[in-house]
C-alpha positions as CSV (number, residue, x, y, z in Angstrom):
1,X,-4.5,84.0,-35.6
2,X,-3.1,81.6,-33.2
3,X,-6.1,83.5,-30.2
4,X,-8.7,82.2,-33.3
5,X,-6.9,78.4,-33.5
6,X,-7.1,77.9,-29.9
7,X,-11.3,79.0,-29.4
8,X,-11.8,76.7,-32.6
9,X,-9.8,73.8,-31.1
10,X,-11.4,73.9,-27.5
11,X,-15.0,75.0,-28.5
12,X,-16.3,71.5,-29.6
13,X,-14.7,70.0,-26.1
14,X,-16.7,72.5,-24.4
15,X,-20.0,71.6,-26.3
16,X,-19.1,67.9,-26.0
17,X,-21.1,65.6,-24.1
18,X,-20.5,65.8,-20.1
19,X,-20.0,62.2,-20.0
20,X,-16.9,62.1,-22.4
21,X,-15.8,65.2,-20.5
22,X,-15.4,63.0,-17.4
23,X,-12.9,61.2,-19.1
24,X,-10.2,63.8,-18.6
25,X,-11.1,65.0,-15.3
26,X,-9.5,68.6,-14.7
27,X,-6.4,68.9,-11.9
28,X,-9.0,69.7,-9.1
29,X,-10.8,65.9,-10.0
30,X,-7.2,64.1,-10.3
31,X,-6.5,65.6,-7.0
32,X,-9.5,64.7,-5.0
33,X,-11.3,61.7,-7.0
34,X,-10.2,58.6,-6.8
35,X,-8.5,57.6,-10.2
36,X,-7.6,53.8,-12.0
37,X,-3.8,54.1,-11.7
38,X,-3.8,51.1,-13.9
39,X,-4.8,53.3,-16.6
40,X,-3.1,56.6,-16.4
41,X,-0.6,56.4,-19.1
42,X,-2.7,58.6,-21.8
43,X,-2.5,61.3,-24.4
44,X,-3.9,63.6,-25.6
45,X,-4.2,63.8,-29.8
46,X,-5.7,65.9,-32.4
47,X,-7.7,63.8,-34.8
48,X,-8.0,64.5,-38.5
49,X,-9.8,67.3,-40.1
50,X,-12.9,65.7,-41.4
51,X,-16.3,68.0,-42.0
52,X,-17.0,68.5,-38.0
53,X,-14.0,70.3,-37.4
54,X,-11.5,69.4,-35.1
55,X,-12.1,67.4,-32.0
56,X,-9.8,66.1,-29.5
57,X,-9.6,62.4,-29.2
58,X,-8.6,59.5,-26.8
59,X,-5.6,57.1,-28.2
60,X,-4.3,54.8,-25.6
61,X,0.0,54.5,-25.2
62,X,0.7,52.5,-22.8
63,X,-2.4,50.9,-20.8
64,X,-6.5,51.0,-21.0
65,X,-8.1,54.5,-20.8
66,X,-8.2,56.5,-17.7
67,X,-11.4,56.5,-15.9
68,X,-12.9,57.3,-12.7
69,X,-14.0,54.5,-10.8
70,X,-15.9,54.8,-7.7
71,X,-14.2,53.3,-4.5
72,X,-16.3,50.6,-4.6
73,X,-17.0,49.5,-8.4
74,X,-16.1,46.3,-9.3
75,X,-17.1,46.7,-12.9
76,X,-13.9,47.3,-15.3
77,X,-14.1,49.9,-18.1
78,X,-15.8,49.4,-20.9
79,X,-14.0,50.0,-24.0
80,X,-10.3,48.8,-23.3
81,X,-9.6,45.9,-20.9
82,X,-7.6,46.7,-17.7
83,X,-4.3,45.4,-17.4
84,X,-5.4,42.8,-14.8
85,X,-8.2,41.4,-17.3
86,X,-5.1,41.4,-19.8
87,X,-3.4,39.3,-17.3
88,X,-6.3,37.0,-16.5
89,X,-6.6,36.3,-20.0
90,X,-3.2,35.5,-20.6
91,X,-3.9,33.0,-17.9
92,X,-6.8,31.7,-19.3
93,X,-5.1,31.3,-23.1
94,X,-2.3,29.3,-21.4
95,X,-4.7,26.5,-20.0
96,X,-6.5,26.9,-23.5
97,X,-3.2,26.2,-24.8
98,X,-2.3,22.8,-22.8
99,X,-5.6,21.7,-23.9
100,X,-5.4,22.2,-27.3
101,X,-1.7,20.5,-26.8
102,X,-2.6,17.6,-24.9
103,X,-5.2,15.9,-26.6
104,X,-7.9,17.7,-23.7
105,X,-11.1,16.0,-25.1
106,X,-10.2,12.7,-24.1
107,X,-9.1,13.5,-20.4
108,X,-10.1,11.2,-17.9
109,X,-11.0,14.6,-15.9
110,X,-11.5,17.5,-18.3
111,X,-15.0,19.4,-16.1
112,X,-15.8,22.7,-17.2
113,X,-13.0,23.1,-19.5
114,X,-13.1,25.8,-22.4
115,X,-17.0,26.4,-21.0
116,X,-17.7,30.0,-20.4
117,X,-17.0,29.8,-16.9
118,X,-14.3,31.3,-14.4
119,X,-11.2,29.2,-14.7
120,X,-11.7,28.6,-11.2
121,X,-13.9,26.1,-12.1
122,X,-11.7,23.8,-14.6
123,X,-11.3,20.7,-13.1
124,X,-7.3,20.4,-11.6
125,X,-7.2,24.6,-11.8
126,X,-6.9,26.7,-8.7
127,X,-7.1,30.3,-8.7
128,X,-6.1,32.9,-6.0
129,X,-8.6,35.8,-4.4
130,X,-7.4,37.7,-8.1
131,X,-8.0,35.3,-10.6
132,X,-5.0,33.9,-10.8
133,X,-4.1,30.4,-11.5
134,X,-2.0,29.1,-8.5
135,X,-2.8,25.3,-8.8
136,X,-2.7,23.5,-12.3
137,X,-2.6,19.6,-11.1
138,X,-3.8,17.1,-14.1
139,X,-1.1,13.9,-12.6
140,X,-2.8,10.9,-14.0
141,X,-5.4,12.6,-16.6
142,X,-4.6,10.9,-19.8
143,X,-2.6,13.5,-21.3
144,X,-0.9,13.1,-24.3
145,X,1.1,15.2,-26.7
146,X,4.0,18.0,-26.0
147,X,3.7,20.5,-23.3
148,X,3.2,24.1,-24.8
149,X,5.5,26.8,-24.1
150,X,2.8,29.0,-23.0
151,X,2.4,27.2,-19.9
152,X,5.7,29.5,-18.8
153,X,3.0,32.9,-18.7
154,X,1.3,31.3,-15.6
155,X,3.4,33.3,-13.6
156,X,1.4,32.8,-10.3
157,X,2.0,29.7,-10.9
158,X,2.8,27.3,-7.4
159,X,2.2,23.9,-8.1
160,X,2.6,22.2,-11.8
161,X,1.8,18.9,-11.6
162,X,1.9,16.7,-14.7
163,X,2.5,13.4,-14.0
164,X,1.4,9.9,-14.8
165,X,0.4,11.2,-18.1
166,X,1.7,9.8,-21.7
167,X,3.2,13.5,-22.8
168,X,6.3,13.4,-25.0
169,X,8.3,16.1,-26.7
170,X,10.9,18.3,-24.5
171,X,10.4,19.6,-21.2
172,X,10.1,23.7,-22.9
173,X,12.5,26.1,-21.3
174,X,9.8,28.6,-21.0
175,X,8.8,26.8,-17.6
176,X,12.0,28.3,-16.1
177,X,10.0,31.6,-16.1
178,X,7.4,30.5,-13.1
179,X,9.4,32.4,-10.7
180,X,6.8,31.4,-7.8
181,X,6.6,27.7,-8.5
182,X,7.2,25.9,-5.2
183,X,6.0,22.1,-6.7
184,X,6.8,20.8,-10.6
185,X,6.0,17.4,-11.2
186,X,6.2,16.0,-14.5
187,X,7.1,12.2,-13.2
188,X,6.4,9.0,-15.4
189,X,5.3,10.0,-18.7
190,X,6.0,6.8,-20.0
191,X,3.4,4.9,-21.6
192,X,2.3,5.9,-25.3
193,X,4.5,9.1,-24.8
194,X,8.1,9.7,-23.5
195,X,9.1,13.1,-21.9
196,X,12.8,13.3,-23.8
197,X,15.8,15.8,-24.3
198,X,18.3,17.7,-22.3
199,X,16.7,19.2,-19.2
200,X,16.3,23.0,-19.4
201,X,19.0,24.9,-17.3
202,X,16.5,27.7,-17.2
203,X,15.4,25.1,-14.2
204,X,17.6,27.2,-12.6
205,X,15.5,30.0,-11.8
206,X,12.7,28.6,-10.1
207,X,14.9,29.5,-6.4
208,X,11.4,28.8,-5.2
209,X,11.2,25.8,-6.1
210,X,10.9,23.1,-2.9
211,X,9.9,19.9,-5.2
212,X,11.4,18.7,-8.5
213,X,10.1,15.1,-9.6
214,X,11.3,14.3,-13.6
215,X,11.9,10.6,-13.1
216,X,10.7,8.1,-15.2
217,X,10.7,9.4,-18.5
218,X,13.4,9.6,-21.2
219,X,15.4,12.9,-20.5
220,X,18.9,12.7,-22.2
221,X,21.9,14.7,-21.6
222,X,23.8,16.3,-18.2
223,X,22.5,17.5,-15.4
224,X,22.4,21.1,-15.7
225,X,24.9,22.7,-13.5
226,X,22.3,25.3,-12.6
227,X,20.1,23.1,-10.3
228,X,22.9,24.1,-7.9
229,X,21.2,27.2,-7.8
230,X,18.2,26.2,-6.1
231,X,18.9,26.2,-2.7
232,X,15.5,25.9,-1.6
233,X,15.1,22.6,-3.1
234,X,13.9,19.9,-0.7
235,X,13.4,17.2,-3.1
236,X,15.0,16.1,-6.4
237,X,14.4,13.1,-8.6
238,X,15.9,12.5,-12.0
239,X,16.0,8.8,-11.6
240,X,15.0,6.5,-14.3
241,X,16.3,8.4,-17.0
242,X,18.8,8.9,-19.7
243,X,21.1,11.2,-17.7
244,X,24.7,10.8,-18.8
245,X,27.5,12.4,-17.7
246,X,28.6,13.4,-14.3
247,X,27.0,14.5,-11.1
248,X,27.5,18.3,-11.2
249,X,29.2,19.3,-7.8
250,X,27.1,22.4,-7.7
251,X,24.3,20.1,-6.4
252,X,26.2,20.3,-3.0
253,X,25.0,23.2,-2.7
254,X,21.3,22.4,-2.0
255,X,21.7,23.5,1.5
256,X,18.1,22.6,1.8
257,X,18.1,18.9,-0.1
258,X,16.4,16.2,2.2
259,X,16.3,13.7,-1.0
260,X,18.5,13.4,-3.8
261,X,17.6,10.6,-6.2
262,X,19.1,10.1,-9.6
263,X,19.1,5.6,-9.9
264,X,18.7,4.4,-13.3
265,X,20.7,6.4,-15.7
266,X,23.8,6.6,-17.4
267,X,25.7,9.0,-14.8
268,X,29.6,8.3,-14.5
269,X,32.3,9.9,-13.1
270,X,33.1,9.6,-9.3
271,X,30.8,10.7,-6.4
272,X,31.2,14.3,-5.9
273,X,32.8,14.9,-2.6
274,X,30.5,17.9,-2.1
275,X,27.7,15.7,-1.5
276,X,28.7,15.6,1.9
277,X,28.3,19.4,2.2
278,X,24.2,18.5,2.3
279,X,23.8,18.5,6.3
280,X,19.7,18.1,5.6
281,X,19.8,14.7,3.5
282,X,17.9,11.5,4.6
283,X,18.3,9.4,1.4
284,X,21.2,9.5,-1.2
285,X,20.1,6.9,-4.4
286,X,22.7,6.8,-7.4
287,X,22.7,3.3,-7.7
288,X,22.0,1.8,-11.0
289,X,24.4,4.3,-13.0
290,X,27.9,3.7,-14.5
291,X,29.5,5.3,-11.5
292,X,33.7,5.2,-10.4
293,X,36.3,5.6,-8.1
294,X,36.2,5.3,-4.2
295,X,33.6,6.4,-2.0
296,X,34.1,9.6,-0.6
297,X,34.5,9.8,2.8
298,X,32.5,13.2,2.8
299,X,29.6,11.4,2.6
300,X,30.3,10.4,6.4
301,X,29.9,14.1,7.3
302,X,25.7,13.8,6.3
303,X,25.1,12.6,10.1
304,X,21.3,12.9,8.9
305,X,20.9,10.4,6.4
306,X,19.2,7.5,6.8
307,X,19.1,5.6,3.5
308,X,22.8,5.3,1.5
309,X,22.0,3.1,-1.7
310,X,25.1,3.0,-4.2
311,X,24.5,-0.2,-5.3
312,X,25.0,-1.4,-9.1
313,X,27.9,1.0,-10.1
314,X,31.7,0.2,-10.8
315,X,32.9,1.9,-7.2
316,X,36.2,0.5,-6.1
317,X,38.6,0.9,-3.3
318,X,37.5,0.4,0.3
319,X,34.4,0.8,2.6
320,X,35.0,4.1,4.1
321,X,35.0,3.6,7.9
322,X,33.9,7.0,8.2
323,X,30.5,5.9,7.0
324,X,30.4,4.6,10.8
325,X,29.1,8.3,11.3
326,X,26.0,7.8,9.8
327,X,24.5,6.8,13.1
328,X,20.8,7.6,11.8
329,X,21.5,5.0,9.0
330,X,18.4,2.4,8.4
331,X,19.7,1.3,5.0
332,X,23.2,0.8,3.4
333,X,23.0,-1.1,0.0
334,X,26.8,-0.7,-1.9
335,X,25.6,-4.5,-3.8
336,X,27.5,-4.9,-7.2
337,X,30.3,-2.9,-7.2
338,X,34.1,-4.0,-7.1
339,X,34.7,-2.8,-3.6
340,X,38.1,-4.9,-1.6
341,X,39.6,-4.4,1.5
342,X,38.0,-5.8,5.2
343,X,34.4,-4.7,6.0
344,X,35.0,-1.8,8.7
345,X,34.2,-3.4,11.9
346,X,32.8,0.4,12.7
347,X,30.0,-0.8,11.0
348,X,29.4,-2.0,13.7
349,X,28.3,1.0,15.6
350,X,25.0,1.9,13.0
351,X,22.4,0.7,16.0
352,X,19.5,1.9,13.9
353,X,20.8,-0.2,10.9
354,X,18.2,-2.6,9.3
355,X,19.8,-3.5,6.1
356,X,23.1,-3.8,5.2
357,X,23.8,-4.9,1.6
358,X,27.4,-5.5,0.1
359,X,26.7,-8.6,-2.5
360,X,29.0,-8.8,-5.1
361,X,32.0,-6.9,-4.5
362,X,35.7,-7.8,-4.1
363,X,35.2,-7.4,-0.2
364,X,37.5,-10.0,2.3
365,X,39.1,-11.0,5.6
366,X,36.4,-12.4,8.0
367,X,32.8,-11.0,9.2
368,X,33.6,-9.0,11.6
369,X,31.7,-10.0,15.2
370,X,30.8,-6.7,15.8
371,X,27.7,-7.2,12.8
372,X,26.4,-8.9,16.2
373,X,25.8,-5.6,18.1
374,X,23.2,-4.5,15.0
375,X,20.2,-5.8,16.8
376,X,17.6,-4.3,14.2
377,X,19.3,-5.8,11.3
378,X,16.8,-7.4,9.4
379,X,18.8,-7.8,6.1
380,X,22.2,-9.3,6.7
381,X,23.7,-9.7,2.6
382,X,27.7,-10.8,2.1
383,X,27.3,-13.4,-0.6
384,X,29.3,-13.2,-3.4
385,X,32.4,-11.9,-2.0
386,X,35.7,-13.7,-0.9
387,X,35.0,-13.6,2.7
388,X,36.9,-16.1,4.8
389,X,37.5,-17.6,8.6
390,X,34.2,-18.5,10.2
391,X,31.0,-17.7,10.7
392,X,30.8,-15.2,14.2
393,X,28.4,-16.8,16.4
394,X,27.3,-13.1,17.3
395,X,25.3,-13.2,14.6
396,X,23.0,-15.1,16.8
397,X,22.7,-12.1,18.6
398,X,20.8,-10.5,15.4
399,X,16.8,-11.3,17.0
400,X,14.9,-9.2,13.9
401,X,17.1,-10.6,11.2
402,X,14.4,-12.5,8.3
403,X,17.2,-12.5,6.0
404,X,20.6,-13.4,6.0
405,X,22.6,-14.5,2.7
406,X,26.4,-15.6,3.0
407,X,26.7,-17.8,-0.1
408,X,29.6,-17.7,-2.8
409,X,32.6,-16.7,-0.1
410,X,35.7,-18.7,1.0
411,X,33.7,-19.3,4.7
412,X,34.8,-22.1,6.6
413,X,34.2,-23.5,10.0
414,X,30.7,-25.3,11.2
415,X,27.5,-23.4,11.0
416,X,27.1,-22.2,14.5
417,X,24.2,-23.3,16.6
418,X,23.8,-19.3,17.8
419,X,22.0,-19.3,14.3
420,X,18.9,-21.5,15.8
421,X,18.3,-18.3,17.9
422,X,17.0,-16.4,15.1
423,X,13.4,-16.7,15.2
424,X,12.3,-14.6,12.7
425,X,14.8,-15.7,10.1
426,X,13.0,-16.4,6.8
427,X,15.9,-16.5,4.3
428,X,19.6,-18.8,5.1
429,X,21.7,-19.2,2.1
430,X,25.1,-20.3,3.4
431,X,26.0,-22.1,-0.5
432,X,29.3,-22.1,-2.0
433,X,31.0,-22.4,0.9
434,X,33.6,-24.5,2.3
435,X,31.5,-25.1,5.7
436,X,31.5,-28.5,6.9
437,X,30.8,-30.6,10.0
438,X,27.0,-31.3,11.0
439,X,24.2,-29.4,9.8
440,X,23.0,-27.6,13.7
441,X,20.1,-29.6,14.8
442,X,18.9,-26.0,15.9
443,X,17.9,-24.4,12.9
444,X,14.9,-26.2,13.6
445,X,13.7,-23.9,16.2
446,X,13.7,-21.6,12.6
447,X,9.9,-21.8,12.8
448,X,9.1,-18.8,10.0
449,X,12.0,-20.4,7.7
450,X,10.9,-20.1,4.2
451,X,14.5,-21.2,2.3
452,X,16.9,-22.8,3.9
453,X,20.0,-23.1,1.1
454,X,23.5,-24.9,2.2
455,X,24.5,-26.5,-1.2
456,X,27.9,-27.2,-2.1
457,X,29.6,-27.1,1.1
458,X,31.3,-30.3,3.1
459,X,29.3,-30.7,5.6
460,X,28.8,-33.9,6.7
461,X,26.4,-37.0,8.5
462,X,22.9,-37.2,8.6
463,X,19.8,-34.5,7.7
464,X,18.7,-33.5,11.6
465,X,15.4,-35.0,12.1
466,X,14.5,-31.9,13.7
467,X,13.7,-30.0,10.4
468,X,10.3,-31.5,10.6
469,X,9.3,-28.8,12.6
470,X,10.5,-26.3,9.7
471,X,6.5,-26.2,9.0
472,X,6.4,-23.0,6.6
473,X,9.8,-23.9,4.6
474,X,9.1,-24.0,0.7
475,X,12.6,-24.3,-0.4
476,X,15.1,-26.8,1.2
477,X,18.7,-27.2,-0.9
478,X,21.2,-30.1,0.8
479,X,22.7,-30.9,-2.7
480,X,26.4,-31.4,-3.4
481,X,27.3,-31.8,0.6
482,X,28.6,-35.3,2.5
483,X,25.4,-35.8,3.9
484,X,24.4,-39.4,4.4
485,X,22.3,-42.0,6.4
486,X,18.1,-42.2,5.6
487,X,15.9,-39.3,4.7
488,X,14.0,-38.4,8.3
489,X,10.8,-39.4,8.2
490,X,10.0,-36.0,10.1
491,X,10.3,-34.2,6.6
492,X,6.8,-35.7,5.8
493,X,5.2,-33.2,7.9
494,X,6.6,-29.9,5.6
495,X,3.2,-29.8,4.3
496,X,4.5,-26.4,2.5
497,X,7.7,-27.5,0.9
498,X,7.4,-27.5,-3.1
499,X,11.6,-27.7,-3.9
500,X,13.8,-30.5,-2.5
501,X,17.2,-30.9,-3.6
502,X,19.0,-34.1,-2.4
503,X,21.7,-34.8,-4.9
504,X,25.1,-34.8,-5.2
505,X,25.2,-36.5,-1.0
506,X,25.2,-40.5,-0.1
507,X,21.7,-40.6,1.5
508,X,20.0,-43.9,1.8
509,X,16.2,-45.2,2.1
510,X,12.8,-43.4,0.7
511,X,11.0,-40.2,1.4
512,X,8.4,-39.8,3.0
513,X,5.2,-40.5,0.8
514,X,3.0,-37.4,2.1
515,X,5.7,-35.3,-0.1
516,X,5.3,-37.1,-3.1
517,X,1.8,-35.0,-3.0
518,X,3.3,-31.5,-1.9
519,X,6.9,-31.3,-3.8
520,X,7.5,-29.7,-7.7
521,X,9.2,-32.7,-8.9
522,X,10.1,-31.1,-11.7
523,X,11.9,-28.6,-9.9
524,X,13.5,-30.5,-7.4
525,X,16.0,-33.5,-7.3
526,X,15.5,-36.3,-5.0
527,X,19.1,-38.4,-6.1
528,X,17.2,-41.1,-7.0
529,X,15.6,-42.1,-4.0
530,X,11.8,-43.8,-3.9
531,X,8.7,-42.5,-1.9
532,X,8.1,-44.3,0.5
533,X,5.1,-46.9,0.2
């Protein structure tokens, strides 16, 4: 019986059609032909008794049916899709997807999309020598609506880049699966649409990942501790958010980090010390956040930064001096905080230093003269502080400064003449001050002067004659001084001035007429004096 059941079974196979019997090619074939290994994982069933007897059948397990393929076919099998083509498609039904999601018909850019065309040739898709997408850029596209999950099963993925768009919804965790993603962009989806929510920790994966660029947008919550992870990451900005809480010290370990911006949110807490642990950073920007404490003096360890901006927090305690080591430094901006204490005179020492902002803090003892040796300062900004003793005459010394702003401090002293010397000034506010003696016939040689502001000071005599050579100056404040004698008739020649303020000083005589053509007069105050007829 069972010699009978085994000649019934085999004898249709060996009447069968010799094309279906190449489908299961014998041990010799499998040995010597080449086989698609992509589609090995078969078996072997009986079918059903129906009236033709028994027959053996084909019923996939795992993968598409086994086939020979010739070394150099490029045609895939016919009946079941090869893995690969599975993959493609998977590819292809995520685009499909962020489409369908984002509102695709009205693109500004939308060529070749859904058309029966390789993905290749989508507009903003690139594909690798497989198929592949490797490249989905649509920045600026007029997309609007959520991003689908499905964008997570490009898994070739490189270089997301979503920006300038109006998308809204949650950033979806499934992007944390694009483990060869070097570039994500999703920056400044802010006009119809806002990009909100907690950010994704499953950011955390992408340890590819060189570029991350969320700012702009509305993303709530912390900072996911797990960005720490990515220590390939060359480039982070959260800023202009709705980040809260604090700065997660696992970001010091972004060995790689050359820029680390996260300004405009809601971050407090203190700086984390292990900031200074990133020996690759150039530019550090927390400012505009609800940030405490002092200044860690860490941060004097990143010897390669060149732009410090801390500005607009609730820092206190002192400058560190140890910021001094930050000899690469081009920008230092620590504006509105409530810092005290002396500025370190090892300030000083920053050659490359070209702005130097520390407006509005508790800061005092005198301006140190050493400010003098920062020769391409071109932003020199103390005001609103309680700074005291006199103005150093080494800030003459200062030949590219175009702006320098010392009003609302205790100074006192004259104005020194060294001050003339700086010819590319284009900014003086010395306000607020308790400065007195005569205004420095010299800061007439300030030929690109644009504002010149000494209000309420004490300084005394008459208005130098010399400031009619002050031929680009558009703003000139005198008011609330000691000034006195006749308006020089030299000032007729500021062909450019618009705001004049005389009051509040014992001047004499008329103005020139030629102004009474040139100035705002309803911006300006002239203490009653006539034109001159």
């Amino acid at each position: 019986m069972f010699s009978l059941a085994l000649i019934l079974l085999l004898l249709p196979l060996a009447c069968s059609d010799p094309d279906q019997q190449a489908n299961v090619p014998s041990s010799e074939q499998a040995a010597d032909e080449p086989i698609d290994r992509a589609s090995s994982d078969q078996a072997v069933t009986e079918a059903p008794m129906d009236d033709a007897g028994p027959a053996p059948t084909l019923r996939s397990t795992a993968a598409p049916t086994r086939q020979r393929v010739s070394p150099t076919s490029t045609l895939p099998p016919t009946d079941v899709p090869p893995v690969e083509l599975v993959s493609l498609e998977t590819d292809r039904e995520a685009l499909v997807a962020i489409f369908n999601a984002t509102d695709g018909p009205n693109w500004n850019s939308n060529t070749n999309w859904l058309d029966d065309v390789t993905i290749s040739q989508w507009s903003g898709v690139t594909t690798d020598d497989t198929g592949h997408v490797t490249e989905l850029v649509l920045n600026e596209n007029q997309l609007s609506g959520e991003i689908p999950p499905e964008l997570g099963n490009l898994t070739s993925l490189t270089d997301l880049r979503l920006g300038g768009n109006q998308l809204n919804g949650e950033i979806p965790a499934e992007l944390g699966d694009l483990a060869n993603l070097v570039h994500l962009n999703i920056a400044y989806n802010q006009l119809d649409g806002h990009l909100s929510g907690e950010l994704p920790p499953e950011l955390g994966n992408l340890t590819n990942l060189v570029s991350l660029d969320l700012s702009g947008n509305q993303l709530s919550g912390e900072i996911p501790a797990e960005l720490g992870n990515l220590t390939n990451l060359g480039h982070l900005d959260l800023s202009v958010n709705q980040l809260s809480g604090e700065i997660p010290p696992e970001l010091g370990n972004l060995s790689s980090l050359g820029v680390l911006s996260l300004y405009e949110n809601q971050l407090s807490g203190e700086v984390p010390a292990e900031l200074g642990n990133l020996n690759n950073l150039a530019y550090l920007v927390l400012h505009s956040n609800q940030l405490s404490g002092e200044i860690p003096p860490d941060l004097g360890n990143l010897v390669g930064l060149q732009g410090l901006h801390l500005n607009s927090n609730q820092l206190s305690g002192e400058i560190p001096p140890d910021l001094s080591n930050l000899l690469r430094l081009h920008g230092l901006n620590l504006n509105e905080n409530q810092l005290s204490g002396e500025i370190p005179a090892e300030l000083g020492n920053l050659a490359y230093l070209s702005e130097l902002w520390l407006r509005g803090n508790q800061l005092s003892g005198e301006i140190p003269t050493d400010l003098g040796n920062l020769t391409n300062l071109r932003q020199l900004v103390l005001d609103e502080n309680q700074l005291s003793g006199e103005i150093p005459a080494d800030i003459g010394n200062l030949a590219n400064l175009a702006d320098l702003r010392l009003t609302g401090n205790q100074l006192s002293g004259v104005i020194p003449a060294e001050v003339g010397n700086l010819t590319n000034l284009t900014w003086l506010w010395l306000g607020g001050n308790q400065l007195d003696g005569e205004i420095p016939a010299e800061l007439g040689n300030l030929a690109s002067l644009r504002v010149l502001v000494v209000e309420n000071n004490q300084l005394s005599e008459a208005i130098p004659p010399d400031f009619g050579s002050l031929t680009n100056l558009r703003h000139l404040d005198l008011s609330g001084n000691q000034l006195s004698g006749e308006v020089p008739a030299e000032l007729g020649n500021l062909a450019t001035l618009r705001r004049l303020d005389l009051s509040g000083n014992r001047l004499s005589g008329c103005l020139p007429g030629s102004l009474s053509g040139w100035l705002d007069v309803d911006n300006s105050d002239l203490a009653g004096l006539p034109f001159c007829s």
